[in-house]
N, C-alpha and C positions, 0 to 999 in steps of 0.2 A: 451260362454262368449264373449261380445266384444271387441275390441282391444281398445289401447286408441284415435287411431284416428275416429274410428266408435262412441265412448261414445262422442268428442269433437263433430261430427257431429250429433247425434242424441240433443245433451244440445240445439246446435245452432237450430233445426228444433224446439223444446219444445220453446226457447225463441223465433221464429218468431212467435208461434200459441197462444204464453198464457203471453211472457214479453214485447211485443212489441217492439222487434227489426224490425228496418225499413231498414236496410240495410246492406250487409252483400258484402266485396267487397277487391280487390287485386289484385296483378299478375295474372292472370291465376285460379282465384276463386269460376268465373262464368261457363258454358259452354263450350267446352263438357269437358275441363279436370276437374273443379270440385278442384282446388287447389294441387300444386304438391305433395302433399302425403295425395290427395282426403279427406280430411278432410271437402269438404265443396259441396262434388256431393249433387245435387239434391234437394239443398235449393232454394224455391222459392225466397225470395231476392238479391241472390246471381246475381252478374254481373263482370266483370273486369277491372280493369285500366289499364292506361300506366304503363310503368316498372319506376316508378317514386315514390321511397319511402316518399320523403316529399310532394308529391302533394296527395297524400294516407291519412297520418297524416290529414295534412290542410284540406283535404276534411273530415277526419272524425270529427272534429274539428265544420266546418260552419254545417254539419249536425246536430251535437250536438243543435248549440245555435238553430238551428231553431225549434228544439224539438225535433229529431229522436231520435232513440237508434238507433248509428249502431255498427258494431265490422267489423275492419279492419282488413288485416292479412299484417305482412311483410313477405316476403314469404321466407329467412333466415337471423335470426339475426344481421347474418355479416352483412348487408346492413342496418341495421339499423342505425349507426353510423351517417348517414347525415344527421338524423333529430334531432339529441338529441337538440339543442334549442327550435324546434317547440315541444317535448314531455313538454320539462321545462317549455314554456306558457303554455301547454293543462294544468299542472299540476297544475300553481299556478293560474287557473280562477275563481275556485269556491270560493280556500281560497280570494282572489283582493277582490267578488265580497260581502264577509262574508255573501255566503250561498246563495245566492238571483238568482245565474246561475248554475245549475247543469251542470256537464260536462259526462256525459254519456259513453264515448268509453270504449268498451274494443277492446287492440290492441293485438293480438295473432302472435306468431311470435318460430318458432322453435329454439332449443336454443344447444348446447353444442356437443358432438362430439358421436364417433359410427356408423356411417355411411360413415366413409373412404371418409369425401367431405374436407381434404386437406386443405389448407392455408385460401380456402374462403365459406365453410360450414362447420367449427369447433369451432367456438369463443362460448365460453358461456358472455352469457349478464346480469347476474345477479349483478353482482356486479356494474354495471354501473345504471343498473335500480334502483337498491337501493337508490341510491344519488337523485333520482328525486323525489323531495320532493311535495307530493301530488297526486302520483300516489300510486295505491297498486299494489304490485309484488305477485304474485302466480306462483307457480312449482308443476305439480302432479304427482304423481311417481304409479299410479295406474288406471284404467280406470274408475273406479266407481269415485275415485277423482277429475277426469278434468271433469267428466261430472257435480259432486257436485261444484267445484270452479268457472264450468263458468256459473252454475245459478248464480252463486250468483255475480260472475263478472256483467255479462249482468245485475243485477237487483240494481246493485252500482248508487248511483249517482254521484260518483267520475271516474278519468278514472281508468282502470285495464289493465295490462300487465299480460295475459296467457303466460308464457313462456312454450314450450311442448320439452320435450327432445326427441333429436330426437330417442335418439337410443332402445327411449321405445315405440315409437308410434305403431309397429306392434303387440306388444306383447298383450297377451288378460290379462284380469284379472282372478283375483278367486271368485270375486263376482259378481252376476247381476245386473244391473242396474235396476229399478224398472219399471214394466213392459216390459223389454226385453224378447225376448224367450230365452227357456235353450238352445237351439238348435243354436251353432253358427254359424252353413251352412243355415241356415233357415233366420238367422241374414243376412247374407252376399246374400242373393237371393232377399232379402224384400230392402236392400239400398244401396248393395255396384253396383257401373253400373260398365256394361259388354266391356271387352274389344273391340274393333274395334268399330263398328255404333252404335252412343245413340243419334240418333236422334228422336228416339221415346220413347228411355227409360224414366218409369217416377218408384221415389221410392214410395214402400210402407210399411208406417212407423209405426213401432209396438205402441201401447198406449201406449208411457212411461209417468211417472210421475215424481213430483214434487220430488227433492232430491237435497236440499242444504249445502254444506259444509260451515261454517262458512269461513267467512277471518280471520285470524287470528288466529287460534285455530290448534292447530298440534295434529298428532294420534301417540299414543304409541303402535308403532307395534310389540316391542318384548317388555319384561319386566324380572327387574334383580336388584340386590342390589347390583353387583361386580363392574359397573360401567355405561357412558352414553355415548352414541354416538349419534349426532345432525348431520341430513342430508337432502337430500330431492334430486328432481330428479333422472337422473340415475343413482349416486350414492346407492341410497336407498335403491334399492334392494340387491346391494355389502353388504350391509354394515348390513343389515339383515344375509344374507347366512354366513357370517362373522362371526357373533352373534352367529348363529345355530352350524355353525363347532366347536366353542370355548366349547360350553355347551356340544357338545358331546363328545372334544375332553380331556377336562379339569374339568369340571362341570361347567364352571364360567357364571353365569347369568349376561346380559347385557341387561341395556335400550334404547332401537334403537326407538329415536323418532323422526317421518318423520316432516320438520318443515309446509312442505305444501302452507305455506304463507310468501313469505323472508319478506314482510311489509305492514302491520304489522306482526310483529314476535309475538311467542308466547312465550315471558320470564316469564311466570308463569312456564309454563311446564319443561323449562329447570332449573330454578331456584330449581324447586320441587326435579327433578328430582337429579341433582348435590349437592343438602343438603342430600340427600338419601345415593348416590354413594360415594361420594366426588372424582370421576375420570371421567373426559370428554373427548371426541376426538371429532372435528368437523372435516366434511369430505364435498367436494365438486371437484367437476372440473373446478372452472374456476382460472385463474392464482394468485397465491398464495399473490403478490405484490398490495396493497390496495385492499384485496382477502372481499365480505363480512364477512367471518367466524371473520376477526379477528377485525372485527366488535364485533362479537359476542365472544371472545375472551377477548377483553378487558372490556367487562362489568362484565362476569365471573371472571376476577383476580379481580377487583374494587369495587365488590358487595357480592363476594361469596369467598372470599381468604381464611378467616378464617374453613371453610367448606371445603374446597382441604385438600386432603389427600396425591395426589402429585400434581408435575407440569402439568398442563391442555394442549394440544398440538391439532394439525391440521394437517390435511392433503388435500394440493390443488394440482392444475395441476402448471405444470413447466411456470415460465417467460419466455416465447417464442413468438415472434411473430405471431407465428400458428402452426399447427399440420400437417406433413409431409405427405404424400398420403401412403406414405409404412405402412403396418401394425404395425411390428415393432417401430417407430419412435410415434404411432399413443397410440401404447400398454402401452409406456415409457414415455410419456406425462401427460397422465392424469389418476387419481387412479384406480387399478384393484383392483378384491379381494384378489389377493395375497400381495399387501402392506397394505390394508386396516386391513387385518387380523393380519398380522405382529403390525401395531399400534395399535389394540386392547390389542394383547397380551400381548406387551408390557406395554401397559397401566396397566392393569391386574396384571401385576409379579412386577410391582417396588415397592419397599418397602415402606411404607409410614413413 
């Protein structure tokens, strides 16, 4: 099974061969490191910039209007932050131009904590991405997902933010991707390049196929009438395990639906889902203060009040400036399964 960064690199080789992506480009993206958590070895368009986030943007931007497809990477979210004006033009061009400019990019960009990278590789970016009105926001919390989100990214004519968490990128899936081998050392022989000299290395890429996840549309990965929990990234899989120990622990069946796409969101699903339940928990890591969730929070008391069974609640990472280097400081910041589980159960035993 491939991991999620082998699935985001095999989507991007399928969209250079069959969606026409023109250019594929970042920090350290191209040659020989292939992007710092190699998510981009061995792609023929691939090249590098300067360590210069808005000349990145910008550039994918004039690529766009000339007609490319390309997909940028910033190479950690954290450093995104200095271009959010140029994301806000890339976002409002197509709506300026009613439809007559496509804006093409997808900008991929690692996103949230688990990786012990400290005050300046632990920010999650979601809730900022959200506000940018004319971009779509995507989270995959599975490998088979980022490889489905970023067809369908690359094949947008609006721009699209991959956000990739980071602390799932090694981890493999339980599904294949279409045409992969079963064999994931066989996977990892055919594209992942060899430590020390690739100056000869070249990949050889299995026939994958065509496998599009919708924008918008979220997967119910567990299913339950006791209540619903709305998540996505590396929460998601907490929040799953969560689900599971509760059903064993208790009997109480739970709806753990991954939202997959922060925007468009899929309020059909959670709608559905919460007239079922009548108990919700939103869960995410990024800071709890103009958090998206409660975003998604406030449409739920305003649309669905009368359908609550109890009070609807959330669970984010702590208003801090950043996330300490020590494990501890790192464990205490942002949701594990052991508070996750705690606000389920809770959720579960109040009395309606």
């Amino acid at each position: 099974m491939a991991t999620m960064v082998q699935a985001v690199r095999l989507a991007l080789h399928y969209g250079e061969e069959n969606l026409g992506v023109t250019d594929v480009f970042g920090q350290d993206v191209g040659p020989p490191l292939g992007g710092v958590f190699t998510a981009t070895q061995g792609l023929k368009t691939a090249w590098n910039t300067p360590l210069d986030e808005r000349g990145i943007v910008g550039t994918a931007m004039g690529i766009a209007y000339a007609g490319g497809r390309p997909m940028c990477e910033i190479q950690f979210c954290d450093y995104g932050f200095n271009t959010i004006d140029l994301l806000k033009v890339a976002g409002n061009q197509r709506w300026a131009a009613g439809g007559q400019w496509d804006m093409p990019i997808v900008l991929m960009t690692p996103s949230g904590s688990g990786i012990r990278g400290s005050l300046y590789h632990s920010h999650s970016f979601e809730s900022w991405a959200s506000r940018l009105a004319g971009w779509k926001i995507v989270m995959p919390s599975n490998p088979l997902d980022a490889y489905g989100l970023m067809l369908s990214a690359i094949a947008d004519p609006n721009p699209v933010m991959v956000l990739l968490p980071k602390a799932l990128l090694r981890l493999k899936g339980d599904k294949l991707i279409p045409g992969e081998p079963e064999n994931a050392d066989e996977l990892k022989k055919m594209i992942d390049a060899p430590v020390g000299d690739r100056s000869r290395w070249q990949p050889r890429w299995p026939a994958i196929q065509e496998y599009f996840v919708p924008l918008g549309v979220a997967s119910l990965v567990r299913e339950g009438d006791d209540a619903t929990v709305v998540s996505y990234g590396r929460t998601l899989p907490l929040c799953a395990q969560a689900a599971d120990q509760l059903r064993q622990e208790t009997g109480a069946a739970i709806d753990v639906l991954d939202l997959r796409s922060i925007f468009p969101y899929d309020w059909k699903a959670i709608r559905a889902s919460v007239e079922k339940t009548g108990r919700i928990l939103i869960v995410n890591e990024d800071t709890e203060v103009t958090n998206f969730g409660e975003h998604l929070l406030r449409r739920v008391v305003e649309e669905l009040f009368y359908d609550l069974s109890v009070r609807p609640r959330v669970l984010f990472g702590k208003h801090l400036p950043g996330i300490g280097l020590n494990p501890v400081y790192e464990q205490n910041t942002v949701p594990q399964l052991g508070p996750i589980k705690e606000a389920l159960a809770a959720l579960v035993q109040e009395e309606a």
